[in-house]
C-alpha positions in Angstrom: -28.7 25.3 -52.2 -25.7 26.2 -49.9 -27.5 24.1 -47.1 -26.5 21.1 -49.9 -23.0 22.2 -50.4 -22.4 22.7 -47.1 -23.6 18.9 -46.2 -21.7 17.6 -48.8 -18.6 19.6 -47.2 -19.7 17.9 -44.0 -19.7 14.8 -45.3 -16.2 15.0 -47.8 -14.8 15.8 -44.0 -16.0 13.4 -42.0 -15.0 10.7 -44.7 -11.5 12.1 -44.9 -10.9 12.1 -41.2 -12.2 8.3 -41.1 -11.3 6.7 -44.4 -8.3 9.3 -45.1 -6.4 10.0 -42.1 -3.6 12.5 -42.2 -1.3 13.1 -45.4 -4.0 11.0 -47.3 -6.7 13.4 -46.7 -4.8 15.6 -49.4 -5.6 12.9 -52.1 -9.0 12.5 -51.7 -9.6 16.0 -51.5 -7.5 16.5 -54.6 -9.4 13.6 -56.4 -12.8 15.5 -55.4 -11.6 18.9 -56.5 -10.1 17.6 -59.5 -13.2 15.9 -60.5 -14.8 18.9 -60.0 -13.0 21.1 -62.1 -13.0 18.4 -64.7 -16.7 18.0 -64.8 -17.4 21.6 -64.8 -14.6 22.6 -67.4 -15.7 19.9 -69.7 -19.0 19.7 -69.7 -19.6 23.6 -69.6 -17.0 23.8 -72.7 -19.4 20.9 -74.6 -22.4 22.7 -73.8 -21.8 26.1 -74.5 -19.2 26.2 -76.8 -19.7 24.0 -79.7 -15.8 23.8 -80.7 -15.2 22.1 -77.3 -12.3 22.3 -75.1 -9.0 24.6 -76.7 -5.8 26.9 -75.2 -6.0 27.4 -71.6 -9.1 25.6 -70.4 -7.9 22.7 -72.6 -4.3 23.0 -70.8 -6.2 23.2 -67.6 -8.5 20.7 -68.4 -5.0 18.1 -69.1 -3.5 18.9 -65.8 -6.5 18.4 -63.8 -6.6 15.2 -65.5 -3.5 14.2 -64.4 -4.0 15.0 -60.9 -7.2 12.9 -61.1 -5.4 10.0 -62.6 -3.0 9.7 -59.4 -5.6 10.7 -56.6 -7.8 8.1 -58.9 -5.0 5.2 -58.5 -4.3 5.8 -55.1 -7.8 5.5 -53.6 -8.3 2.4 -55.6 -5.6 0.7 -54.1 -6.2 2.3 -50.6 -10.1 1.5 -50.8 -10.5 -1.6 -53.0 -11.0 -4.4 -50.2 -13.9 -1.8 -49.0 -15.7 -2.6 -52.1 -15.3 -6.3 -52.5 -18.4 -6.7 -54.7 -20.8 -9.5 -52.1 -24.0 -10.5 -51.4 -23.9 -8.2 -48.4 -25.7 -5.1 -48.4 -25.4 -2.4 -49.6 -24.8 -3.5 -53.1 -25.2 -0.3 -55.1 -22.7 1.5 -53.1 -20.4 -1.1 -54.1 -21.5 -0.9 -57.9 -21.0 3.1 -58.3 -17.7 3.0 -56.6 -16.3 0.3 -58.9 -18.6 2.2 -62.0 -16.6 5.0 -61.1 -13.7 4.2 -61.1 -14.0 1.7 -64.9 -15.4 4.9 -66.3 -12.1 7.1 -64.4 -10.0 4.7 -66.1 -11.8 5.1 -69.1 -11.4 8.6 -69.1 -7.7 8.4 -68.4 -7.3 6.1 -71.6 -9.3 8.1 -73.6 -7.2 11.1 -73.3 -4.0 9.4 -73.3 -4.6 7.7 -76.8 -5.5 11.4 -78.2 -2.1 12.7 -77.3 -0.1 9.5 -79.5 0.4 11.0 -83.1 0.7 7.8 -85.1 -3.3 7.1 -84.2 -5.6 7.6 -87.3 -8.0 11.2 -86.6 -10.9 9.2 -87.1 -9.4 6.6 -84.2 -8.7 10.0 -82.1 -12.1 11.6 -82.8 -13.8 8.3 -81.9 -11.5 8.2 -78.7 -13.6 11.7 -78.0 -16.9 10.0 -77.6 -15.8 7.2 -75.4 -14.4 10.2 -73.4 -17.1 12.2 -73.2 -19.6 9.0 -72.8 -17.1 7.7 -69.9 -17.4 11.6 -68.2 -21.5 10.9 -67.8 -20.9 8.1 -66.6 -18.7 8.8 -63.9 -20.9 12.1 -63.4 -23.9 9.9 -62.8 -22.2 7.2 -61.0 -20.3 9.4 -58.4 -24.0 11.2 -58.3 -25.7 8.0 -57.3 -22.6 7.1 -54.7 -23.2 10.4 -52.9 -26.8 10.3 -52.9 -27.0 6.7 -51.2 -24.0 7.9 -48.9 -25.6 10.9 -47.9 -29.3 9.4 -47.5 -27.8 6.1 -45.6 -25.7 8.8 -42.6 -29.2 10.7 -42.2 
């Protein structure tokens, strides 16, 4: 298992120093590590805890958010003619970057709507299951990316 971690290390660095060179290394890195805690935090919370996400890990859980939003933004716009979606190969790289990031911005929408007060509960407690429905998919989709990233550099 650490033989995994420590390719995927490998490989967040060697991307960083080619696609992410100097200050802008710090935003990938934060939108990896952010993501990170997100996933964990929230999907730990919904598994083992069946009230979900409150106090401090909820707080936590917010600001990581908002760190992933702006990492989020800024590696669309830095990256976006990278993944021009074409006929050339490789397609599904492509796919789970762009699926990635309509499921990040999902995410982003889905939490802001639960902080405006005037929205029905029902509305906000719906807003929770596109959240949590957008949070597998950018789990599996950012799985699939790194899986066909790491398999294509072997």
């Amino acid at each position: 298992m650490l033989k995994g971690w420590t390719r995927l290390y490998e490989w967040a660095k060697t991307w960083a120093e080619q696609f992410y060179p100097g200050w802008r290394s710090w935003v990938f890195f934060g939108l990896i590590l952010s993501f990170l805690f997100l996933a964990l935090s929230g999907f730990l919370f919904v598994l083992l805890i069946p009230r979900g996400l409150y106090g401090l890990p909820l707080l936590l859980h917010v600001a990581a958010g908002g760190i992933f939003a702006v990492c989020l933004s800024m590696v669309v716009v830095w990256r976006a003619r990278d993944y021009v979606l074409d006929i050339v190969q490789p397609i599904l790289l492509k796919v789970m970057f762009w699926t990635f990031v309509v499921s990040g911005l999902c995410l982003i929408i889905t939490s802001l709507s639960s902080m405006i007060s005037f929205l029905s509960m029902n509305f906000q407690i719906g807003m929770i299951g596109w959240h949590r429905f957008s949070a597998l998919v950018s789990l599996i989709s950012i799985s699939i990316f790194l899986q066909y990233s790491l398999n294509r550099e072997k």
